[in-house]
C-alpha positions as CSV (number, residue, x, y, z in Angstrom):
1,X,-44.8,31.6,-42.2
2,X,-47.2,28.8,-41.3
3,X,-45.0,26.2,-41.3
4,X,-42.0,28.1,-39.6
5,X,-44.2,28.2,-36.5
6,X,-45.7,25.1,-36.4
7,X,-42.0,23.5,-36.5
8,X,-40.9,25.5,-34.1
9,X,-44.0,25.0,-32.0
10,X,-43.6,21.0,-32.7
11,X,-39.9,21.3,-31.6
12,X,-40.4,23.4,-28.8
13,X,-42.9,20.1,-27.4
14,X,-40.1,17.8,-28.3
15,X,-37.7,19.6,-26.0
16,X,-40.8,19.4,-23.4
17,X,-41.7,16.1,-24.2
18,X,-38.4,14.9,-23.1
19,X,-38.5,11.0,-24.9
20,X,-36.0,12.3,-27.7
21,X,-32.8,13.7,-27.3
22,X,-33.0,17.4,-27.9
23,X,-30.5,17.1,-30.5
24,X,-32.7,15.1,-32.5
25,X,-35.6,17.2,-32.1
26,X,-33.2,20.2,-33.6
27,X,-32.4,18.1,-36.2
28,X,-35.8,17.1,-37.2
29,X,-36.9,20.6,-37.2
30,X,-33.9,21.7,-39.3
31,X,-35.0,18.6,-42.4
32,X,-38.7,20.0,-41.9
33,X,-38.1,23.4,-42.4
34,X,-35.1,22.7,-45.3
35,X,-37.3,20.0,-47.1
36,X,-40.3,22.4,-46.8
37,X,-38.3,24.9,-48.9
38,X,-38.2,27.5,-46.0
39,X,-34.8,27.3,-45.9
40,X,-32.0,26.9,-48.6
41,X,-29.5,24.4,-48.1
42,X,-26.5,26.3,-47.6
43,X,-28.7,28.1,-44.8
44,X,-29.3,24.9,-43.4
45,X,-26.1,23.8,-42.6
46,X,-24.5,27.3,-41.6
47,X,-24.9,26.4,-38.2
48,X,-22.1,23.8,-38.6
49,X,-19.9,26.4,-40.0
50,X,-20.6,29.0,-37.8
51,X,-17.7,30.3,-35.5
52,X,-19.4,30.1,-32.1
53,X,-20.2,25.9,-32.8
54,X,-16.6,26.0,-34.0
55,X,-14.9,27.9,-31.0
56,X,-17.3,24.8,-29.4
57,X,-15.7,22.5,-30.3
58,X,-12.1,23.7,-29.4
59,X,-13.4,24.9,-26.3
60,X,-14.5,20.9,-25.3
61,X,-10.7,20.2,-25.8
62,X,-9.0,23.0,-24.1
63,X,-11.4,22.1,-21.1
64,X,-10.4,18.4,-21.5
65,X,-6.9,19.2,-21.3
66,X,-7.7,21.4,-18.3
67,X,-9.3,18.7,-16.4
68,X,-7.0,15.7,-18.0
69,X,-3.5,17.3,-17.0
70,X,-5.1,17.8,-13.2
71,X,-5.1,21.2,-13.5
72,X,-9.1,21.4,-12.7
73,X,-8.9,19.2,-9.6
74,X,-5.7,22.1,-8.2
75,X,-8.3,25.2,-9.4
76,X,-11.0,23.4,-7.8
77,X,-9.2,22.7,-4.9
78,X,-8.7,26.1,-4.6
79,X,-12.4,27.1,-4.6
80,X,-13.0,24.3,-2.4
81,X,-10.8,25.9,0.2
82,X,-12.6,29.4,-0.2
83,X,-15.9,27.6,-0.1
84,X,-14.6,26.4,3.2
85,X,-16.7,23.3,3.3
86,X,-19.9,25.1,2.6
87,X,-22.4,24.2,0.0
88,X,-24.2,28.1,0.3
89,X,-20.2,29.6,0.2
90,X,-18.9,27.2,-2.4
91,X,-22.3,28.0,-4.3
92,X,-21.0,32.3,-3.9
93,X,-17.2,31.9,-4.7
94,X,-18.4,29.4,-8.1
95,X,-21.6,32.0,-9.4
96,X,-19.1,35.3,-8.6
97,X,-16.0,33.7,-10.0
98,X,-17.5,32.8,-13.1
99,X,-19.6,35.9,-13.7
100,X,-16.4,38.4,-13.2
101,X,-14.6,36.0,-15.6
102,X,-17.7,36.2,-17.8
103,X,-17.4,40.3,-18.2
104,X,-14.3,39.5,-19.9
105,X,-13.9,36.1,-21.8
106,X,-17.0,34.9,-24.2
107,X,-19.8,33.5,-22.0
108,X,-19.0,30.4,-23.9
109,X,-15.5,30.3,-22.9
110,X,-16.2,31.3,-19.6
111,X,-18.4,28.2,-19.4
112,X,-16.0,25.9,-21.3
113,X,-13.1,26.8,-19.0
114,X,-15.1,26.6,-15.5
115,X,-17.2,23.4,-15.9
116,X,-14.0,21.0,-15.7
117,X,-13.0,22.8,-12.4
118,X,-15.8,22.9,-11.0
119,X,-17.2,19.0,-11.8
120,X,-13.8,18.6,-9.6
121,X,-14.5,20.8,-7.1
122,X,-17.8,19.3,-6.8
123,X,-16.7,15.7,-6.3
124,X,-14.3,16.5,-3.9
125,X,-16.4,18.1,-1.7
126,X,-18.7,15.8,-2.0
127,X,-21.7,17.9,-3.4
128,X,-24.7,17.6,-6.2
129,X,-22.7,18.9,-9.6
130,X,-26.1,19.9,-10.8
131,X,-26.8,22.4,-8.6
132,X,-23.6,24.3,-9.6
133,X,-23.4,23.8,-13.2
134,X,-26.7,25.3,-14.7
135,X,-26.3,28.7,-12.7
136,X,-22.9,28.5,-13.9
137,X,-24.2,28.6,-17.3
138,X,-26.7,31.2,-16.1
139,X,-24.2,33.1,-14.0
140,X,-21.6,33.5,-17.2
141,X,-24.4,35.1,-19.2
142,X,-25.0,38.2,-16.2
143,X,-21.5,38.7,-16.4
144,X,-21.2,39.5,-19.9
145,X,-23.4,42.6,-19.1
146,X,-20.4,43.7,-17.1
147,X,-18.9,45.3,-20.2
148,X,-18.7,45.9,-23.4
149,X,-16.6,43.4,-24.4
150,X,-18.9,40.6,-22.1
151,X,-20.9,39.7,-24.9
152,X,-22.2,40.0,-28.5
153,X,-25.3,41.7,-27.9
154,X,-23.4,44.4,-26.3
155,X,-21.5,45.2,-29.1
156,X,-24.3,45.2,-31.3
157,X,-26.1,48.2,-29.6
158,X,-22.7,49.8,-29.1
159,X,-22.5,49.7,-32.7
160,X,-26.0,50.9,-33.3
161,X,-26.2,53.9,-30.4
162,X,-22.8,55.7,-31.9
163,X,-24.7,55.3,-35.6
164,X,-27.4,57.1,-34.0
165,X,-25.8,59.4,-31.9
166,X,-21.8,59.4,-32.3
167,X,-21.5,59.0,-29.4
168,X,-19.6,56.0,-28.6
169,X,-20.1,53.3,-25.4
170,X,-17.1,52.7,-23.0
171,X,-15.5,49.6,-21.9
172,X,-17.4,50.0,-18.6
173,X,-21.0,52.0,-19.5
174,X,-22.7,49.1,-18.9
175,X,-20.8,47.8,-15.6
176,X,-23.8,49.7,-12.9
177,X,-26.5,47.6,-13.8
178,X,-24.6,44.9,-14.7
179,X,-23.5,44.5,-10.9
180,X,-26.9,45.0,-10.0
181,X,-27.8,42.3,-12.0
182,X,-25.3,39.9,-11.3
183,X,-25.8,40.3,-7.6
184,X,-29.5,39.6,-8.0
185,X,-29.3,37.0,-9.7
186,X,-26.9,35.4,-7.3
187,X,-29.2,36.0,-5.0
188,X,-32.3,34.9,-6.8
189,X,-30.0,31.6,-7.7
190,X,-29.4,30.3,-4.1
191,X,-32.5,29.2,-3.3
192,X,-33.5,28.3,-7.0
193,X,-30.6,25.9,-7.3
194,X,-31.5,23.9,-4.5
195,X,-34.2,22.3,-6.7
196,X,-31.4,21.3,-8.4
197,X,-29.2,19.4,-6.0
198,X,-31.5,16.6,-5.1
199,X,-31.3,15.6,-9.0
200,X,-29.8,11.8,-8.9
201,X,-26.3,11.4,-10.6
202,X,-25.7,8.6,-12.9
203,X,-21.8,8.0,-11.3
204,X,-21.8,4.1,-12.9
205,X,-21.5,0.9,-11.5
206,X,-19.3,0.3,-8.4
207,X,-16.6,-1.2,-10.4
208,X,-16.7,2.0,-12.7
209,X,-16.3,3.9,-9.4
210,X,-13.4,1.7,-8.4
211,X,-10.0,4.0,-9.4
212,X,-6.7,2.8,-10.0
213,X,-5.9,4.8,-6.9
214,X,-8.1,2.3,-5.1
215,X,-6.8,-0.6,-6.1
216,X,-3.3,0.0,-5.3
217,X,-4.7,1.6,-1.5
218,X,-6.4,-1.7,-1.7
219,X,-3.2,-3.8,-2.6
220,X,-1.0,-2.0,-0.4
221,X,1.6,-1.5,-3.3
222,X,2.5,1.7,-1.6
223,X,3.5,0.4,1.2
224,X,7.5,0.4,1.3
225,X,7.5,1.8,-1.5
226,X,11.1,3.8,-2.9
227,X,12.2,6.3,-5.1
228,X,15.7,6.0,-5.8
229,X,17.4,7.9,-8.5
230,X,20.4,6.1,-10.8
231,X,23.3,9.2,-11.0
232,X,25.8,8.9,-13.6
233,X,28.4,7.5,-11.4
234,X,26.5,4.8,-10.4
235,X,27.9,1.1,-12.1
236,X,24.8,-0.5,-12.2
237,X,24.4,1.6,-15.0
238,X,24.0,-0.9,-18.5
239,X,22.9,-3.6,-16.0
240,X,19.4,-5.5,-16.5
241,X,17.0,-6.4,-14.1
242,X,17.7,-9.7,-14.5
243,X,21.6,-9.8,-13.9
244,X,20.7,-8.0,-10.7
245,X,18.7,-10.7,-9.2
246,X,16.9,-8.1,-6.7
247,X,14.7,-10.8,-5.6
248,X,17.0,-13.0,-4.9
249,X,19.6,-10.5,-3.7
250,X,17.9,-8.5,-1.4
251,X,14.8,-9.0,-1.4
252,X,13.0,-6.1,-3.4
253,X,10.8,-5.4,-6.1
254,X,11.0,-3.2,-8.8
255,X,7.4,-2.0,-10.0
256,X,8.6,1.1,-12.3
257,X,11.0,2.7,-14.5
258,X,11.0,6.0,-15.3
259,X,12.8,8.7,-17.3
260,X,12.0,12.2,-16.6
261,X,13.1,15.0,-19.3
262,X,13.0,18.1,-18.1
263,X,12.7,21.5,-19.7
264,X,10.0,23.5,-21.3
265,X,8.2,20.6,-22.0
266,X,8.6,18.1,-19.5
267,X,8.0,14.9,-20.3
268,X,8.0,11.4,-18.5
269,X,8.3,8.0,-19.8
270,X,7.2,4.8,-17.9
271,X,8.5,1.2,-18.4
272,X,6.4,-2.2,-16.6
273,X,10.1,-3.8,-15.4
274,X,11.4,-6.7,-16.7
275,X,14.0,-9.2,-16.5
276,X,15.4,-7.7,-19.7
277,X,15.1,-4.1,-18.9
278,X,18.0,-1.9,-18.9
279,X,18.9,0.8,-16.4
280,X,20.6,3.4,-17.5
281,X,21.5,6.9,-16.2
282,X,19.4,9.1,-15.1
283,X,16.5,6.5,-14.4
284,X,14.2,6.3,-11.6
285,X,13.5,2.8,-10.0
286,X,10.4,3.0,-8.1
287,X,11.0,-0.2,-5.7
288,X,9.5,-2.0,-3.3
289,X,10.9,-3.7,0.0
290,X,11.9,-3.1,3.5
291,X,14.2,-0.1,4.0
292,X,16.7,-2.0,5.1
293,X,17.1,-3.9,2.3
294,X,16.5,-1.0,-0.4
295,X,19.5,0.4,1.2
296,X,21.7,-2.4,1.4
297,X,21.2,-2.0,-2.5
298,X,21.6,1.6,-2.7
299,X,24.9,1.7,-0.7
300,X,25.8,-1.5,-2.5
301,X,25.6,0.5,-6.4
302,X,26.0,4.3,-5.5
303,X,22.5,5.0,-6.0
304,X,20.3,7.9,-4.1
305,X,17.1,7.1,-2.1
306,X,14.3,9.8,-1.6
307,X,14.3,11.1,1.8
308,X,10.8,10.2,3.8
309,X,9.5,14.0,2.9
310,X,9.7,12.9,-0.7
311,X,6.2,13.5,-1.9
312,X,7.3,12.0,-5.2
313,X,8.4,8.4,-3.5
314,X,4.8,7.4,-2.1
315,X,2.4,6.7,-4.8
316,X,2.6,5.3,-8.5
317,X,2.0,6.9,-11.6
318,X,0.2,5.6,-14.5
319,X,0.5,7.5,-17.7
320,X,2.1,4.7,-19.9
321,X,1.6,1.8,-17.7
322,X,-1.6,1.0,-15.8
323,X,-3.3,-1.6,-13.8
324,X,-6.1,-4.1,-14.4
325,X,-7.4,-6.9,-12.3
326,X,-8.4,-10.5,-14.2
327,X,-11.0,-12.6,-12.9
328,X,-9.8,-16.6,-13.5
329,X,-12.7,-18.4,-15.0
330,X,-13.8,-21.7,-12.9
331,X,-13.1,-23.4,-16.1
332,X,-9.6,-22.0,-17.1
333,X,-6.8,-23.5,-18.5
334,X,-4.2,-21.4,-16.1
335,X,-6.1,-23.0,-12.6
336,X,-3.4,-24.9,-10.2
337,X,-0.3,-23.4,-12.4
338,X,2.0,-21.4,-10.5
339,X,2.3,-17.8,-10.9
340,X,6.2,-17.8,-11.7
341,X,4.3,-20.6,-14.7
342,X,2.3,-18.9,-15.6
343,X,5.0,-16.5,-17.4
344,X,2.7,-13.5,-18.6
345,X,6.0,-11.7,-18.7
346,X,7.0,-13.3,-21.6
347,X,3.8,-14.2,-23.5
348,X,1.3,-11.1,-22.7
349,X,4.2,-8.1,-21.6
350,X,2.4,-8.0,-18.3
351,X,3.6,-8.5,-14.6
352,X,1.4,-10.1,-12.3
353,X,1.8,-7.7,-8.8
354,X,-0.6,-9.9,-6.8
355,X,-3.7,-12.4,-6.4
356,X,-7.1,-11.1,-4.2
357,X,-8.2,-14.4,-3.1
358,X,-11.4,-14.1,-0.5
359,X,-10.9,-11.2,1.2
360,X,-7.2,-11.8,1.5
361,X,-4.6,-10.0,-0.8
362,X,-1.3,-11.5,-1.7
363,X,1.2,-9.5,-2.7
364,X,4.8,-11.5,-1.5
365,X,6.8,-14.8,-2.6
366,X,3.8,-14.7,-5.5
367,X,6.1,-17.2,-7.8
368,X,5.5,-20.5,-6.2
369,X,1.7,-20.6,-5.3
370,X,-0.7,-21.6,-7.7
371,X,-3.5,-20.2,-9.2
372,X,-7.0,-21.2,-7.4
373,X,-10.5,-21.2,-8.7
374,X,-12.5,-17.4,-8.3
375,X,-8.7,-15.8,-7.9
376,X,-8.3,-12.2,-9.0
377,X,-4.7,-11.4,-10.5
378,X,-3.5,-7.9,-10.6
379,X,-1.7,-6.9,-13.7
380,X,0.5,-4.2,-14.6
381,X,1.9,-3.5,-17.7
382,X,1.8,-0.9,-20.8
383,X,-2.3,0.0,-21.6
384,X,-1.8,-1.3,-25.1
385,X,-0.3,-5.1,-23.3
386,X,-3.6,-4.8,-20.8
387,X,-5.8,-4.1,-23.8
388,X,-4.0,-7.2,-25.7
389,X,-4.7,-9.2,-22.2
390,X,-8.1,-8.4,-21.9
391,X,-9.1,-10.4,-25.4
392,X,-8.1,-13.8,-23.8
393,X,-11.6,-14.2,-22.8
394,X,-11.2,-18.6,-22.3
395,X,-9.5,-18.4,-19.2
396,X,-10.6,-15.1,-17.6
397,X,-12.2,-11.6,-17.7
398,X,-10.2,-8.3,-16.9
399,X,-12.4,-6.0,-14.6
400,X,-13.5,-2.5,-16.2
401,X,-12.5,-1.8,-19.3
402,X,-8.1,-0.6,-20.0
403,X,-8.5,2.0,-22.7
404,X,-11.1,3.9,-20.9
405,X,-9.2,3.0,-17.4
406,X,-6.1,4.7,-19.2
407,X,-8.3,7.7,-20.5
408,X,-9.0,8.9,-17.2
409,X,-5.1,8.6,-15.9
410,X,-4.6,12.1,-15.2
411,X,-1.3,14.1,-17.0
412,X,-0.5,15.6,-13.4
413,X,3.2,16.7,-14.6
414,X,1.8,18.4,-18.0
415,X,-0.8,20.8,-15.4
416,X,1.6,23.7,-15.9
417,X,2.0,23.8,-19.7
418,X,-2.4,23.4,-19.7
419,X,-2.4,26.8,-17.1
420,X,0.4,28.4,-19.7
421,X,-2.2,27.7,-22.5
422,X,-5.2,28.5,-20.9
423,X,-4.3,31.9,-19.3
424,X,-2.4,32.6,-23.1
425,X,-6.0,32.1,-24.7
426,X,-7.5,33.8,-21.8
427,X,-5.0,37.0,-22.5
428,X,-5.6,36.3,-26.7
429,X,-9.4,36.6,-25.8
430,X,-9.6,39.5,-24.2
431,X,-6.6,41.6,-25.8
432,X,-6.0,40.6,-29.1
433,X,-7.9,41.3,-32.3
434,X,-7.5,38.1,-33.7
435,X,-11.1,36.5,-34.1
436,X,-11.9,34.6,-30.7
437,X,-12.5,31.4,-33.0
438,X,-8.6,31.1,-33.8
439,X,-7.2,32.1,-30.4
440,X,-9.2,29.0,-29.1
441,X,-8.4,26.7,-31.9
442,X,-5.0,27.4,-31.6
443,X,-5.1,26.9,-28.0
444,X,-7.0,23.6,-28.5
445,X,-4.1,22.7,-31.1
446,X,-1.7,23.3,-28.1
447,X,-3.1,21.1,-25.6
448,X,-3.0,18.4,-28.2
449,X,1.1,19.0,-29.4
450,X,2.5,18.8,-26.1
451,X,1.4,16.1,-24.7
452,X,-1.7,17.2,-22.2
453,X,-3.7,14.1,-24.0
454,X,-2.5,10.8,-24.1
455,X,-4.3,10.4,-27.7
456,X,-5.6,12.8,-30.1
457,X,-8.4,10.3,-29.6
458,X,-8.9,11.1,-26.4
459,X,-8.2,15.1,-27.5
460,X,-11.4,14.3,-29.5
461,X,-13.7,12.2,-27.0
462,X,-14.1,15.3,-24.9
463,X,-16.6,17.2,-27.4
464,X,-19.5,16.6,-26.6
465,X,-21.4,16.5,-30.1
466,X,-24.7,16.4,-28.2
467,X,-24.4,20.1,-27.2
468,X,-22.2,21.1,-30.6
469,X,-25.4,19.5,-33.0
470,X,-28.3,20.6,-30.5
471,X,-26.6,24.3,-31.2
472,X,-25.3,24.3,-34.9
473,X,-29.4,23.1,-35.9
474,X,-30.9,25.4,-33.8
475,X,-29.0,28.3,-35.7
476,X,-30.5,28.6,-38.9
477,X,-34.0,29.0,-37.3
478,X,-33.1,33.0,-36.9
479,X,-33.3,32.9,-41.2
480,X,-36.9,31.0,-41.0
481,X,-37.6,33.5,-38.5
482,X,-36.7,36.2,-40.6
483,X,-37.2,34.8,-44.5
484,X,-41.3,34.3,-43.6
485,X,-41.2,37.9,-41.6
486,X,-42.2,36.1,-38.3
487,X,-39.7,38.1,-36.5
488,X,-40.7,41.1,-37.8
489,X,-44.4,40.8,-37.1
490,X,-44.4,39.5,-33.4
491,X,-41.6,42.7,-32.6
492,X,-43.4,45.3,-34.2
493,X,-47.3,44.3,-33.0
494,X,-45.9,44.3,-29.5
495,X,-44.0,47.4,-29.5
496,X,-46.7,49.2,-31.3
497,X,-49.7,47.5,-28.5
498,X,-47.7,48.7,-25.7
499,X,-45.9,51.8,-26.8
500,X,-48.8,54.1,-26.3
501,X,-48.9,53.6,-22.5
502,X,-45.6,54.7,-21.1
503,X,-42.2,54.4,-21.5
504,X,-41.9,51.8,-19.2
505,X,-44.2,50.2,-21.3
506,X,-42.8,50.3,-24.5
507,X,-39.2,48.9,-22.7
508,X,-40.9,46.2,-21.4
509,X,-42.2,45.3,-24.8
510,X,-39.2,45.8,-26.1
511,X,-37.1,43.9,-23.4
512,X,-39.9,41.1,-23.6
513,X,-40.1,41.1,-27.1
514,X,-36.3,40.7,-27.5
515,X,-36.7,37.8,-24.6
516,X,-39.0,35.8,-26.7
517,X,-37.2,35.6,-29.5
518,X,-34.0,34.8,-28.0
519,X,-35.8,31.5,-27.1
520,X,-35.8,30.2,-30.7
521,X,-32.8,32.1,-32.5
522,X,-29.0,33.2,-31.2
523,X,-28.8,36.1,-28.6
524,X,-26.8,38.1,-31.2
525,X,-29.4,37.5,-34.3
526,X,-31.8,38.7,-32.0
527,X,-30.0,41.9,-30.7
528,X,-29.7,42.6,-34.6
529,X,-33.1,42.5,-35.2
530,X,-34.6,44.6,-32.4
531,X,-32.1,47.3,-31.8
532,X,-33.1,49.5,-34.9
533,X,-37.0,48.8,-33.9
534,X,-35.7,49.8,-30.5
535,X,-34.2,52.8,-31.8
536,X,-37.2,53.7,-34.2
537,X,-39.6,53.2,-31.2
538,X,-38.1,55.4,-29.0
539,X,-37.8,58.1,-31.5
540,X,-41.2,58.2,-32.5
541,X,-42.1,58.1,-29.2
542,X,-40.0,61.1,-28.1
543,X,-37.6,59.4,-25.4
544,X,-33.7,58.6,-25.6
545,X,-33.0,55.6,-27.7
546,X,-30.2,54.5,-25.2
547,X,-32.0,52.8,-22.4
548,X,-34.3,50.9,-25.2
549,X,-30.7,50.1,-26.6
550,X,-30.0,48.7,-23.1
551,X,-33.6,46.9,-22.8
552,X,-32.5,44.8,-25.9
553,X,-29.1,43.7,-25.0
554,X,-30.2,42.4,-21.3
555,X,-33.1,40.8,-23.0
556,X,-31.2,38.9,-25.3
557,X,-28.3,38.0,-23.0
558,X,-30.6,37.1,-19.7
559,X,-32.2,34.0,-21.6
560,X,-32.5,31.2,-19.3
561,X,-35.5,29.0,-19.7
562,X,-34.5,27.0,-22.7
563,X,-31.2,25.2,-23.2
564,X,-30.4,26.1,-26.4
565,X,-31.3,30.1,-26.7
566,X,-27.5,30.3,-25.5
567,X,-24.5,27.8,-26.2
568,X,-23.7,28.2,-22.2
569,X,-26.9,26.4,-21.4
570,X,-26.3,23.6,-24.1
571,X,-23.1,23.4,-22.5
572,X,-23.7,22.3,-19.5
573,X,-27.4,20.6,-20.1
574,X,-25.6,16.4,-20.5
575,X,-23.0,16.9,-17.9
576,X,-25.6,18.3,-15.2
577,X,-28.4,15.3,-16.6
578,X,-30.9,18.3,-17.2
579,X,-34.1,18.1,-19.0
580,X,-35.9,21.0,-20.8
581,X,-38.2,21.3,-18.2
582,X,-35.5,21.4,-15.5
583,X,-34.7,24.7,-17.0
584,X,-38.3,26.1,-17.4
585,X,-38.4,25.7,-13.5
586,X,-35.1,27.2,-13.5
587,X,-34.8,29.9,-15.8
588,X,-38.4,31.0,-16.1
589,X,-38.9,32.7,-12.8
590,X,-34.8,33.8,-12.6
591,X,-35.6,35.1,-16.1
592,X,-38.8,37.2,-15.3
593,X,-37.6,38.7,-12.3
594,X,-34.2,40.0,-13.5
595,X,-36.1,41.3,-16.5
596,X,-38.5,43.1,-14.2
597,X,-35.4,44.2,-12.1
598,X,-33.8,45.4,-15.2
599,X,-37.2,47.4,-16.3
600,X,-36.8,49.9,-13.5
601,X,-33.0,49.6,-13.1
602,X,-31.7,50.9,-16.3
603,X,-34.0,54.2,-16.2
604,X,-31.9,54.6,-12.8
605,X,-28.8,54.8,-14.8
606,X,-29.8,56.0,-18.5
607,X,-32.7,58.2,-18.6
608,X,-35.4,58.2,-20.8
C-alpha cells in the first residue's frame, strides 16, 4: 500500500512539476509500480489494450479525416456564423453544442469529433483555441449526465439500482439535473475560460504560416485564370501540349490537368502539364491568359469555357500537385542561365511558374531571362518531384518543407463521403449494439479506403500518442488502487466519518469520495467501486439508495482538475498547450461548485 501512494503521490508532482512530459511521468509510475511487484505484467500493459485507448486511437483518425477533407472548416463555419462574430456567443453555441452531442455519443467521441471543427472555427475567427478547447473537454463530460446512455458511470448505477430495487432507470431519469448542470456549468465556464484565452499559441515561424493559398494570392496565378472543359467532340482530343504550341499560338498557359470521376466516390486526379502530356476527353485544362485569347482557342478546338460565376474556375487545387518556392544560392551553378535552360521540366518533373526577385514577381515571357543571384523560383509539380527537388541542396534551398506542405492540402471534394462516415458512426454509436470500439474503428478504416487521406501515413500522423500513452499508463493504477485495498480504505473511512451527521453528509462523502478517486483511476473503475458502498451506506443509514446512486455517477463523470482522470481532458491537453496546473485553476473551482450544486440538486429530484 505504501508504495502505491507514494508513486502516485510522486506522479501526481510530476504532472505539477511540469519539466517532464506527463506521458513520461505515467510511464515512470507504471515501471515503479510493475517492477515493485504491485502490479503484474499483464495488468500493466492492459491500459494499451483497453477499448477506450483503442476507440482513441481511431477516433484521432476519423477527426483527421474530418478536418483533412475540409469538412471541419464548413461545420465550423457554421458555428462561426451562429457565434455571429462574438467570442462570449461563439463560447455558448461551442459548450451547448458539444454538451447535447455529449448526452448521446461517448464523451470521448464527442471530444474527438468537435476539436477539429472547432480548432477551425477558432482560426477563422480569429480567437484563442485554448479558451474553447478545455471546456469543450469539460462541457462533453456534463452532457453525458444527460442520459443514460451519456456515459459509463451512468450505466453502472443503472445496473446496480434495478439489482437493488428492480426497478429499472429510463433513457431520460437523469436528464433534470443533468440540464441543471450543464447550464451551470456553462455559466460557471464563461468567466473561467477567459484565464484561458490570453495563453500564447505556438502557430510557427512565418514561413510555416505562409499557405500555398498565399503564395499563389502572392503570385497572382489566379489572375486570368480558365476552366475549360475538353467534350468528346472536341479534336484536340489525343493532342499534346506540345503540338499545340499554346505559347506560341495564343498566348496562354496551361498550369493544370485534371480528370474528375464522378460517382459515389468521387475522385480527382491532377497532372503538372507538360510538353508531352496528353489531353484527352473529358479533361479539364485550367489555363492561364487573357480572355480573349483563351477564347480564340476554345472556339478554335470546340472546347467549353467556365462562365465568370464558375466558382470552380478561380483558384487552384493541390491534392497531387503542389507548390514550393527555391531560394538560388549566391554560389550556384544555375546563376545567369535562362529559365527556358534551365529545363527542370525534363531533369526534375517540375515547372517553373515564376521568379520573386526584390519585391517584384515575374510571372510572364519567364523563358528568356536569366536567373540572378538571391532569386526565388516558384515550382510546381507532383509532391513526390518537389520532394526529389528539395535534395539538390548545391545550388539552392526549397522554402518550408513539401511532404508536410502536401499534408496539410485539404481533400475539399472527398468532405461529403467524411460527413457520410461520420454521421454513420454517429448513428452506429448511439443505436447499434455493436461495441462503440468497432463502430469507430470501422469508421476510421473508412476514412482511410476512400481516399479522405492522401497517405495512410498521414491517416496515422493524426494520433496523437501523447494523449493515447499518458491514458493507456494511467489505467492500470485503478488495480494498485484496489490490489493494496487503498481504494477501499479512503471510501469507507470517509463514508463512515461523515455518515452520522446527515444525509447530506453522507452524499457529500460519497460524491467527494467518488471525486477523489476519479483523479487517479478511470471514471467507470471508480463508479464500480463506490456504487455498492453507496448502496450499503444508505441502507444502513435508513434513506433511499437512489440519490447516493446519483451522487457517485456525477462524482465520477464531473472530474475536471487533472488531465488524465478522463480521456476528454487528455484529449485536448497538447492541442490547447495546457499544463497540469492550467487545469487545477480550471477544473478545481468548476469542479467544487458543480459538486456543491449537485449536493442539493439531486435531493430536489430523487428524495432521500
Amino acid at each position: 500500500m505504501l508504495i502505491t501512494i507514494i508513486t502516485l503521490a510522486l506522479a501526481a508532482a510530476g504532472f505539477v512539476w511540469g519539466r517532464i512530459r506527463a506521458d513520461i511521468v505515467a510511464l515512470i509510475a507504471l515501471l515503479v509500480l510493475t517492477l515493485s511487484g504491485t502490479l503484474s505484467p499483464q495488468e500493466a500493459l492492459s491500459g494499451f489494450s483497453n477499448p477506450i485507448v483503442v476507440m482513441m486511437v481511431g477516433l484521432f483518425i476519423v477527426g483527421g479525416a474530418i478536418f483533412n477533407t475540409g469538412l471541419a472548416k464548413m461545420i465550423g463555419a457554421k458555428l462561426s456564423h451562429l457565434g455571429n462574430g462574438s467570442p462570449t456567443r461563439l463560447f455558448l453555441v461551442v459548450v451547448l453544442a458539444t454538451g447535447l452531442i455529449g448526452g448521446f455519443v461517448s464523451n470521448t467521441g464527442t471530444v474527438a469529433l468537435m476539436l477539429p471543427i472547432v480548432v477551425s472555427m477558432a482560426a477563422a475567427s480569429g480567437a484563442s483555441v485554448s479558451r474553447f478547447l478545455m471546456p469543450l473537454a469539460f462541457a462533453s463530460s456534463i452532457g453525458g449526465m444527460l442520459t443514460l446512455i451519456g456515459t459509463p458511470p451512468n450505466l453502472v448505477i443503472a445496473e446496480t439500482w434495478e439489482e437493488h430495487s428492480g426497478q429499472p432507470l429510463t433513457m431520460f431519469s437523469f436528464l433534470p439535473t443533468g440540464l441543471i448542470c450543464l447550464v451551470a456549468g456553462t455559466v460557471l465556464l464563461i468567466p473561467l475560460s477567459r484565464l484561458l484565452s490570453a495563453k500564447k499559441q505556438n502557430s510557427g515561424s512565418s514561413q510555416d504560416r505562409r499557405s500555398l493559398a498565399d503564395i499563389v494570392e502572392e503570385y497572382n496565378l489566379n489572375h486570368d485564370l480558365w476552366r475549360v472543359d475538353v467534350p468528346a467532340s472536341s479534336p484536340i482530343s489525343g493532342l499534346s501540349l506540345g503540338a499545340l504550341s499554346l505559347r506560341a499560338n495564343y498566348g496562354v498557359d496551361v498550369l493544370e490537368l485534371r480528370v474528375e470521376r464522378r460517382g459515389l466516390l468521387k475522385n480527382v486526379t491532377q497532372e503538372a502539364p507538360s510538353a508531352s502530356s496528353v489531353i484527352e476527353e473529358g479533361d479539364i485544362l485550367f489555363i492561364r491568359g487573357p480572355r480573349q485569347n483563351v477564347e480564340r482557342f476554345v472556339t478554335d478546338y470546340g472546347l467549353r469555357i467556365a462562365d465568370d460565376n464558375d466558382e470552380s474556375r478561380r483558384h487552384l487545387d493541390f491534392y497531387d500537385i503542389g507548390l514550393a518556392e527555391i531560394v538560388v544560392l549566391p554560389n550556384s551553378g544555375v546563376l545567369k542561365e535562362t529559365i527556358a535552360g534551365l529545363d527542370f521540366r525534363k531533369t526534375y518533373n517540375v515547372n517553373i511558374l515564376g521568379v520573386r526577385r526584390g519585391g517584384e514577381y515575374i510571372t510572364d515571357n519567364l523563358g528568356d531571362r536569366k536567373v540572378a543571384k538571391g532569386d526565388v523560383l516558384l515550382v510546381q509539380g507532383t509532391w513526390k518531384a518537389i520532394e526529389k527537388i528539395s535534395r539538390n541542396t548545391q545550388n539552392w534551398v526549397v522554402l518550408g518543407e513539401p511532404e508536410s506542405q502536401a499534408s496539410k492540402v485539404t481533400i475539399d471534394y472527398k468532405a461529403p463521403m467524411a460527413a457520410v462516415i461520420m454521421l454513420a458512426m454517429i448513428s452506429g454509436l448511439v443505436f447499434s449494439s455493436v461495441p462503440a470500439v468497432f463502430i469507430v474503428l470501422s469508421a476510421a478504416v473508412l476514412m482511410m479506403l476512400t481516399g479522405c487521406f492522401r497517405t495512410i501515413a498521414d491517416a496515422y500522423g493524426t494520433i496523437n500518442w501523447e494523449s493515447i500513452v499518458l491514458i493507456a499508463a494511467m489505467m492500470p493504477m485503478s488495480f494498485a488502487l484496489e490490489k493494496t485495498g487503498v481504494s477501499e480504505t479512503v471510501s469507507v473511512a470517509l463514508v463512515d466519518a461523515l455518515g452520522g451527521i446527515g444525509p447530506h453528509w453522507l452524499m457529500a462523502g460519497i460524491y467527494f469520495t467518488t471525486s477523489l478517486l476519479t483523479l487517479f483511476i478511470s471514471n467507470t473503475a471508480t463508479a464500480v467501486l463506490m456504487a455498492p458502498i453507496a448502496v450499503q451506506s444508505a441502507v444502513a443509514y435508513g434513506v433511499s439508495p437512489l440519490p447516493m446512486l446519483f451522487a457517485v455517477t456525477f462524482g465520477a463523470s464531473l472530474c475536471f482538475m487533472s488531465p488524465f482522470s478522463t480521456p476528454p481532458n487528455a484529449l485536448v491537453m497538447p492541442a490547447g498547450q495546457y499544463t497540469f496546473m492550467d487545469y487545477v485553476r480550471i477544473g478545481a473551482p468548476l469542479q467544487l461548485i458543480l459538486g456543491l450544486l449537485m449536493i442539493f440538486t439531486i435531493p430536489l429530484f430523487f428524495p432521500f
